[in-house]
MARTOR-77429 format. One record per residue (C-alpha): residue in three letters; x, y, z. Coordinates in nm, 3 decimals. Each point is the difference from the previous one (the first is absolute). Example, Ala and Ser with C-alpha at 12.3 -4.5 7.8 and 13.67 -1.06 7.14 Angstrom:
[rec ALA, [1.230, -0.450, 0.780]]
[rec SER, [0.137, 0.344, -0.066]]
END
This chain:
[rec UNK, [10.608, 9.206, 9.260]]
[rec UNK, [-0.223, 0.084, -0.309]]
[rec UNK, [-0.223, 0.322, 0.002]]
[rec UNK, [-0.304, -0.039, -0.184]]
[rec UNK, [-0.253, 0.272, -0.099]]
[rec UNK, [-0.394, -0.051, 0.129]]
[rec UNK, [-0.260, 0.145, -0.137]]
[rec UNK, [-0.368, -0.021, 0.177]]
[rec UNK, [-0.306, 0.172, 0.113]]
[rec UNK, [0.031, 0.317, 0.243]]
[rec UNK, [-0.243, -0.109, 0.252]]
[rec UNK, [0.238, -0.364, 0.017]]
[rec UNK, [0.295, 0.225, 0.013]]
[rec UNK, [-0.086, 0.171, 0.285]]
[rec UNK, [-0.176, -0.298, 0.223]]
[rec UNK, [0.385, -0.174, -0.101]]
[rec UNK, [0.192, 0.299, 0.117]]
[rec UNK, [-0.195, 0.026, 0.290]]
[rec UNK, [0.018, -0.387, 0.131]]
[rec UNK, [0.352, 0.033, -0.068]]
[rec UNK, [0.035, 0.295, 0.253]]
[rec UNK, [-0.191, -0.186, 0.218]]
[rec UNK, [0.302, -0.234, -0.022]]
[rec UNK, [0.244, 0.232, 0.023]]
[rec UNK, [0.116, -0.146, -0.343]]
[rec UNK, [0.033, 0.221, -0.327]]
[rec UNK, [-0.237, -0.068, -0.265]]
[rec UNK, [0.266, -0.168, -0.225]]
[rec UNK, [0.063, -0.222, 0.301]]
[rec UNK, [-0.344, -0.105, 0.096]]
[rec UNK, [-0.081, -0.125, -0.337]]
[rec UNK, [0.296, -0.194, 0.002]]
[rec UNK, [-0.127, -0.155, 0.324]]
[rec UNK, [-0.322, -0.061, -0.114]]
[rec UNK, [0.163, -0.186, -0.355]]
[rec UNK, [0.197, -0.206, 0.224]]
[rec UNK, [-0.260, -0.093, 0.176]]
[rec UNK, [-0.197, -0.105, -0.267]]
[rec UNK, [0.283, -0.195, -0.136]]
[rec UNK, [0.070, -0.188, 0.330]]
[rec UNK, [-0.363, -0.078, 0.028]]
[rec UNK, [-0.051, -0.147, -0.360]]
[rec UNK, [0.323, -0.193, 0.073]]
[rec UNK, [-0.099, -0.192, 0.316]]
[rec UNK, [-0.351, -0.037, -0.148]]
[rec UNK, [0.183, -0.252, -0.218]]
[rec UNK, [0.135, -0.222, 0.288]]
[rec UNK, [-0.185, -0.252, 0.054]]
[rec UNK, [-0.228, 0.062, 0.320]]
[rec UNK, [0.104, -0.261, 0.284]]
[rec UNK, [-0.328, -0.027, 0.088]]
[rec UNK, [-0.123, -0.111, -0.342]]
[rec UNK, [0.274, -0.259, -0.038]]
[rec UNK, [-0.084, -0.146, 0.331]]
[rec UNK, [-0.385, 0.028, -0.126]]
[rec UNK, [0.114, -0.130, -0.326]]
[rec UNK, [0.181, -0.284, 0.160]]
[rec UNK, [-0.296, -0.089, 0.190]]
[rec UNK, [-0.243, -0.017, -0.273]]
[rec UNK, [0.221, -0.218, -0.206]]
[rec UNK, [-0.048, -0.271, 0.217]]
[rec UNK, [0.190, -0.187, 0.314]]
[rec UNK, [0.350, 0.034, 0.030]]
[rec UNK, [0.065, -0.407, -0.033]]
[rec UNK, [0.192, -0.092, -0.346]]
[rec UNK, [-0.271, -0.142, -0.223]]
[rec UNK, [-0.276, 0.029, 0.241]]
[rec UNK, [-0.172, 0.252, -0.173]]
[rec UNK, [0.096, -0.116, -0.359]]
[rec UNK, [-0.148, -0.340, 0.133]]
[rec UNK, [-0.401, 0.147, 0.087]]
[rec UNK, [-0.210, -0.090, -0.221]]
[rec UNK, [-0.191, 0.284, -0.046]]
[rec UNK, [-0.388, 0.014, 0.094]]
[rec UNK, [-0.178, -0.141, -0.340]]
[rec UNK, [0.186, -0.356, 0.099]]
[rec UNK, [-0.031, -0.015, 0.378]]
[rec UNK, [-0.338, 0.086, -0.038]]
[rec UNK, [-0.081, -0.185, -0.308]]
[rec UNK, [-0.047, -0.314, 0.140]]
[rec UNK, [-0.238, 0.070, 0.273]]
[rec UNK, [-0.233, 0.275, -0.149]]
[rec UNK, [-0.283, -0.203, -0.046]]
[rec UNK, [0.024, -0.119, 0.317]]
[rec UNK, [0.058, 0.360, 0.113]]
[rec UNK, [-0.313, 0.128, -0.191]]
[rec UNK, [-0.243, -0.303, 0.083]]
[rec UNK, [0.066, 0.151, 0.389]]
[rec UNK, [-0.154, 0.329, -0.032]]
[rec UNK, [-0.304, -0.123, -0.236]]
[rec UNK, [-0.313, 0.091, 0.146]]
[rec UNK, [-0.181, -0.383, 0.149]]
[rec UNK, [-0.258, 0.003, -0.240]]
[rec UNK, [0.202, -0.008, -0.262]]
[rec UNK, [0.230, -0.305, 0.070]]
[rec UNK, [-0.111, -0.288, -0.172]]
[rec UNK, [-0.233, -0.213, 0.217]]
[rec UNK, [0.110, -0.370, 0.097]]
[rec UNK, [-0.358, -0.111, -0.093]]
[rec UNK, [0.028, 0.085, -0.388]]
[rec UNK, [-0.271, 0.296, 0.047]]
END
């Protein structure tokens, strides 16, 4: 075990001494607990979440080989049909009349 000198501000000195009594730990020994537990945290922060692979997983598309490398994205299904798709919500007076007006 390393000892290691710490210098900081009285008024932090004496809220750390006192949470560590509240502890029943020494001070040496609650900052020690409270490193660790830093370190733990920051460690499993880096493991993936399984959550956000699932989410992940889900976004990338369905779970059929090539299925989702096989869509053709929205510009091409679309494409073909957005005149068609656009001429539907014009307003009747402005469709073009069968009568040449």
């Amino acid at each position: 075990m390393k000892n290691v000198t710490v210098s900081m501000d009285d008024d932090l000195a004496g809220w750390a001494r006192v949470e560590a009594a509240k502890r029943g730990r020494s001070l040496s020994g609650f900052l020690a607990d409270v490193l660790a537990e830093m370190r733990s945290s920051r460690e499993r922060s880096k493991e993936p979440d399984a959550t956000l692979l699932a989410l992940e997983g889900f976004l990338t598309g369905p779970g059929f080989p090539g299925a989702a490398k096989a869509w053709a994205g929205r510009e091409e299904l679309y494409g073909e049909r957005e005149a068609d798709l656009l001429r539907r919500h014009q307003h009747p007076d402005l469709r073009g009349r069968p009568d040449g007006d």
